[in-house]
LOVEX-183484 format. One record per atom (N, C-alpha, C, O, CB): x, y, z. Coordinates in steps of 0.05 Angstrom, whole numbers, plus 5000, padded with zeros to 4 digits. Glycine has a CB too. Example, Ala and Ser with C-alpha at 12.3 -4.5 7.8 and 13.67 -1.06 7.14 Angstrom:
2
526448865156 524649105156 526449345156 528549345169 522649115181 525749555142 527349795143 525850015157 526850235161 528249885114 
END
This chain:
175
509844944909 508345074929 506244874941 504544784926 506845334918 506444794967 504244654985 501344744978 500944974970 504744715017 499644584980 496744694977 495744914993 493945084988 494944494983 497344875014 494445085035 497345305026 496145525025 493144985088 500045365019 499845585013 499545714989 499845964989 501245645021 498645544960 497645604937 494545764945 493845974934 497545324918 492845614967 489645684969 489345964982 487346114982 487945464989 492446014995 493146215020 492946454986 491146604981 497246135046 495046434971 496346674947 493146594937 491446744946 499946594920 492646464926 490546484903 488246684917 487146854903 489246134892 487446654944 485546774954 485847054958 484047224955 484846654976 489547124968 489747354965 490247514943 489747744950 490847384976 490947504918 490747494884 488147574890 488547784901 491347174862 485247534890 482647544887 482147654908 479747594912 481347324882 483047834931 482048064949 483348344943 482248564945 482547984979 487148254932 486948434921 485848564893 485948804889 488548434925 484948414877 484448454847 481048604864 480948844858 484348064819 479648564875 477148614895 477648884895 476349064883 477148474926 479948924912 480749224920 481549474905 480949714910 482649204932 482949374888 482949464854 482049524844 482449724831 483249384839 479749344842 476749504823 475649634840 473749744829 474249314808 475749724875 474449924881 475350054886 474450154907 473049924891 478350204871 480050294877 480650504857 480950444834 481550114881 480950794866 482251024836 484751074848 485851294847 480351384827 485850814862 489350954873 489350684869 487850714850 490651144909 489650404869 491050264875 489650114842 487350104833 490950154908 493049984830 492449734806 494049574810 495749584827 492649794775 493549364792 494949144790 497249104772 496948964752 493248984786 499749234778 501049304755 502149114744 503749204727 502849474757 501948744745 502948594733 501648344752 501448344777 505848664730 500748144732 499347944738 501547744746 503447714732 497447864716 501347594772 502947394784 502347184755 500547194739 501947264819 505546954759 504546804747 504546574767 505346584790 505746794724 503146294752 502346184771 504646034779 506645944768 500246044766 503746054807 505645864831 508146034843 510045964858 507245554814 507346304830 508646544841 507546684867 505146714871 508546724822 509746784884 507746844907 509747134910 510847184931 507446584938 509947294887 510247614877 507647644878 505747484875 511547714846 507747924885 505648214870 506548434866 507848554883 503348324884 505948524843 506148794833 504448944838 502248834840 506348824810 504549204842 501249354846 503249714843 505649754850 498749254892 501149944830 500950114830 500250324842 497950374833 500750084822 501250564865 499050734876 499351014853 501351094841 499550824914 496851094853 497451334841 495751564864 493351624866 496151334806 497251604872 497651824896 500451914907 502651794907 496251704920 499752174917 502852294920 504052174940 503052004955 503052604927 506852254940 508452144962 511052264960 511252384939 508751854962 512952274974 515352534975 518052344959 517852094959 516352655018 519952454949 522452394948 524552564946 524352794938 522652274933 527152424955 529152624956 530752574930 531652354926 530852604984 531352804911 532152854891 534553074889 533753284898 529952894880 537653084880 538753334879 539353504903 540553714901 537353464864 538453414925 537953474952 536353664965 536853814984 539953514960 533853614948 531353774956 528653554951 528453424930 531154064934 526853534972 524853394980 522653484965 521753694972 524553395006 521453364945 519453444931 516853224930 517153004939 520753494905 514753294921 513653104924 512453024891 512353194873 511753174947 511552704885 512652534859 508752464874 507652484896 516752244858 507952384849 505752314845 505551974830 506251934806 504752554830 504451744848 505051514840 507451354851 509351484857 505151544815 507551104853 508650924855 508050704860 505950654872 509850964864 509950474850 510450124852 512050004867 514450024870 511450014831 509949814882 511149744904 510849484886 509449434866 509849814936 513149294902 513148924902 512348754926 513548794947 516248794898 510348584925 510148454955 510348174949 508848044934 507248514972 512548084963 514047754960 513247574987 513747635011 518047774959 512347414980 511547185006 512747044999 512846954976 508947065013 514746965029 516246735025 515346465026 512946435031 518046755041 516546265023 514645975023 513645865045 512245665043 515945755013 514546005074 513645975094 512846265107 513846345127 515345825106 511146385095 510046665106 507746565124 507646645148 508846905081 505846405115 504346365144 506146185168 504646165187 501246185137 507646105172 509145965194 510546215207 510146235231 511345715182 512446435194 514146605200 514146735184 513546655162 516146555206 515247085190 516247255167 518847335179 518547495198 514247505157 521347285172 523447205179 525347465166 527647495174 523846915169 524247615151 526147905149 523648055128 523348045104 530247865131 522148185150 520148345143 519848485123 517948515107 519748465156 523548665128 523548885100 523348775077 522548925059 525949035095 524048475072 523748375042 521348345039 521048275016 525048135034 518448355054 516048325045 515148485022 513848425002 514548365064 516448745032 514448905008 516649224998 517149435009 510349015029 517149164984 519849344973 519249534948 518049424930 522449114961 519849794944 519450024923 520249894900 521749714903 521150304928 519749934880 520549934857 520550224836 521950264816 519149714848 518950354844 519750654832 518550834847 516750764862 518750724804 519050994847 521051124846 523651124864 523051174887 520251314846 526351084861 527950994871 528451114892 529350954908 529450954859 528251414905 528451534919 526651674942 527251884953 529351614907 524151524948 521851514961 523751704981 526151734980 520451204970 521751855001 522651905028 520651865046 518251935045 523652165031 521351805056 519251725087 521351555107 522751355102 515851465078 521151645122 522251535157 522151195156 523851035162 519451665189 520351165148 519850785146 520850725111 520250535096 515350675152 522150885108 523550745076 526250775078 527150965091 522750895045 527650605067 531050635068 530850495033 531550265032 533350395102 530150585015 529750464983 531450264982 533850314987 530350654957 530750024976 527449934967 526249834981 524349694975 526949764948 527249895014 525749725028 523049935048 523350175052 528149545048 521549825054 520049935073 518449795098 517349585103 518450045060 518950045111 518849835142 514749795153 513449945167 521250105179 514049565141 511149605150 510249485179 508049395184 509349445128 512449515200 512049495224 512149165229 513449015215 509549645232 510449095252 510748875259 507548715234 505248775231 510848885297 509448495224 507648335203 508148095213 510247975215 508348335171 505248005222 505547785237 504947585209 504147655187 503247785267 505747255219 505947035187 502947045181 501546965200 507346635192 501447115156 499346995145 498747265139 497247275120 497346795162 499647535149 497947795144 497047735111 498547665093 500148145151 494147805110 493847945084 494848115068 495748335074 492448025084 494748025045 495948265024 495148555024 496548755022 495348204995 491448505030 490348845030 491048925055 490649165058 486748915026 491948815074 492248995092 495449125094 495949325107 491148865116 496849005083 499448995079 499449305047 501049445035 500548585071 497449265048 496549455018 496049745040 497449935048 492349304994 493849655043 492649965060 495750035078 496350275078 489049885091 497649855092 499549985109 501550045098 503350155109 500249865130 501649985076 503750065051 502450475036 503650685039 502849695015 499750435023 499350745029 498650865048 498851105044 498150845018 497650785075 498950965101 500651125109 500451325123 499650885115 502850995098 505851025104 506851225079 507751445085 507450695104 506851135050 507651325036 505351515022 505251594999 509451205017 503951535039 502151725039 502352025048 501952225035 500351625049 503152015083 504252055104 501952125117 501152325128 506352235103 500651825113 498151845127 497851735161 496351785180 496151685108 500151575156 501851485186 504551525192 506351395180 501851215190 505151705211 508551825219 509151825240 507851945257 509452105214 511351675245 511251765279 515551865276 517551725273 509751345312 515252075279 517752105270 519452155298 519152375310 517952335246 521151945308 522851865330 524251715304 523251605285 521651685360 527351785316 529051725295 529751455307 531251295295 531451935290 528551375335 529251025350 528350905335 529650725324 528050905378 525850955327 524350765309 524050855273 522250785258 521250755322 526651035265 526451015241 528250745220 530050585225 527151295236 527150785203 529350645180 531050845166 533250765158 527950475157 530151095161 531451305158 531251405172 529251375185 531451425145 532951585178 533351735215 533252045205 532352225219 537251655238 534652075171 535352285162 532352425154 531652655158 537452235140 530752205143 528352325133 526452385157 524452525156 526952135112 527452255180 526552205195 525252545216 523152635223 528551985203 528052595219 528552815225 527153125205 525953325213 531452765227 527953055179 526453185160 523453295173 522853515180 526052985137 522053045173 518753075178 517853205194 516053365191 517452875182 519653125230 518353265244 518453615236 516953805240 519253185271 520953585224 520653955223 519254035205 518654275205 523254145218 518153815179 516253915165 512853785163 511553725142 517453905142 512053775195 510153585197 506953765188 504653665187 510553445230 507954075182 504954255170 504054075142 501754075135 505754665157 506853885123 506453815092 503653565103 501953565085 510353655071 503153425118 502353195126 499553165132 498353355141 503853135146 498352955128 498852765111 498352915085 497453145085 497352515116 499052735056 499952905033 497052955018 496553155004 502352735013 494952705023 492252635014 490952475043 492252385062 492552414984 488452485040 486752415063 485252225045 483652085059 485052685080 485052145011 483252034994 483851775012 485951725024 483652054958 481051595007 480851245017 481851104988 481251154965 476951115028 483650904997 484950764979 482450584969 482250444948 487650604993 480450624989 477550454968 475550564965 474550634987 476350214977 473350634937 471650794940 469850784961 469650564972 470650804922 468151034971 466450904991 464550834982 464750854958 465751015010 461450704991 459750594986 457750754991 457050775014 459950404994 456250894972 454451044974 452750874989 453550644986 453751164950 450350875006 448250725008 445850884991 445851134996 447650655039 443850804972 442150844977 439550654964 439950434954 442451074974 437050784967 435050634967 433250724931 433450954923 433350714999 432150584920 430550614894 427550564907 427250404925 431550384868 424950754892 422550614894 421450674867 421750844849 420750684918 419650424874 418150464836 416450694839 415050724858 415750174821 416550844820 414851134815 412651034787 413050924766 417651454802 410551114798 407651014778 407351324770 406951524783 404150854797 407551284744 405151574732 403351554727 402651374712 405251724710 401851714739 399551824737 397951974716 398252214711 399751944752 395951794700 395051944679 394352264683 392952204702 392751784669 394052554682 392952664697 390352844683 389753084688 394852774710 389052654663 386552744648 383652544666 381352574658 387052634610 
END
């Protein structure tokens, strides 16, 4: 692996591990090793699959995100960026298992953002269900007629940030 794209993974390794810890949906389900440019990661939030031939909805899943050795120059077949690993039978309009369609990924995208548009999507927190632009056309069709289920959770894949302020409090003897 070239330097600037070892500095490129190592930096993203350490925004997602960032995101993670401020995260009660998203882990790190397996540590790259080095000079690897895999990721494993976990959502635990719902998301639909088709099972037996009834659409239910499955709580959790593992996605894989693979950068090729020239991902900042080009990303040259998108669907291999970032692919299911369980549950095998996801449903969503932008999944055809194991692949999923995260739209147009231009070369260098970040991992977290490739994260956040990864639970967007099997969230069904983003749908646009036209079967022109599906990868499944079948699920595709599904959604619009069941677009009351949607989205499945509205939770932020990162905690939010409370703001607030502390002041020192003096007691007061009161004799």
């Amino acid at each position: 692996m070239d330097a600037v794209m070892k500095r490129f993974v190592d930096n993203e390794s350490e925004a997602v591990d960032r995101l993670a810890a401020s995260s009660d949906i998203l882990t790190v389900a397996a540590r790259r090793d080095e000079g690897s440019r895999e990721f494993h990661v976990r959502f635990s939030s719902p998301t639909l699959v088709y099972e037996g031939g009834d659409v239910r909805r499955w709580h959790g899943y593992h996605v894989a995100l693979r950068l090729t050795a020239d991902y900042l120059r080009i990303v040259e077949q998108p669907l291999l960026v970032a692919t299911i690993e369980a549950p095998h039978h996801v449903w969503h309009p932008n999944v055809h298992g194991p692949f999923i369609c995260l739209g147009n990924i231009a070369p260098g995208t970040g991992l977290v953002e490739l994260l956040y548009r990864i639970y967007a999507i099997l969230s069904y927190q983003k749908l646009t269900p036209h079967e022109a632009n599906a990868l499944n056309p079948t699920a595709c069709a599904w959604a619009r007629a069941h677009l009351s289920w949607f989205p499945l959770t509205v939770a932020p894949l990162r905690r939010p940030l409370i703001p607030f302020e502390t002041a020192q409090v003096i007691a007061e003897n009161p004799s």
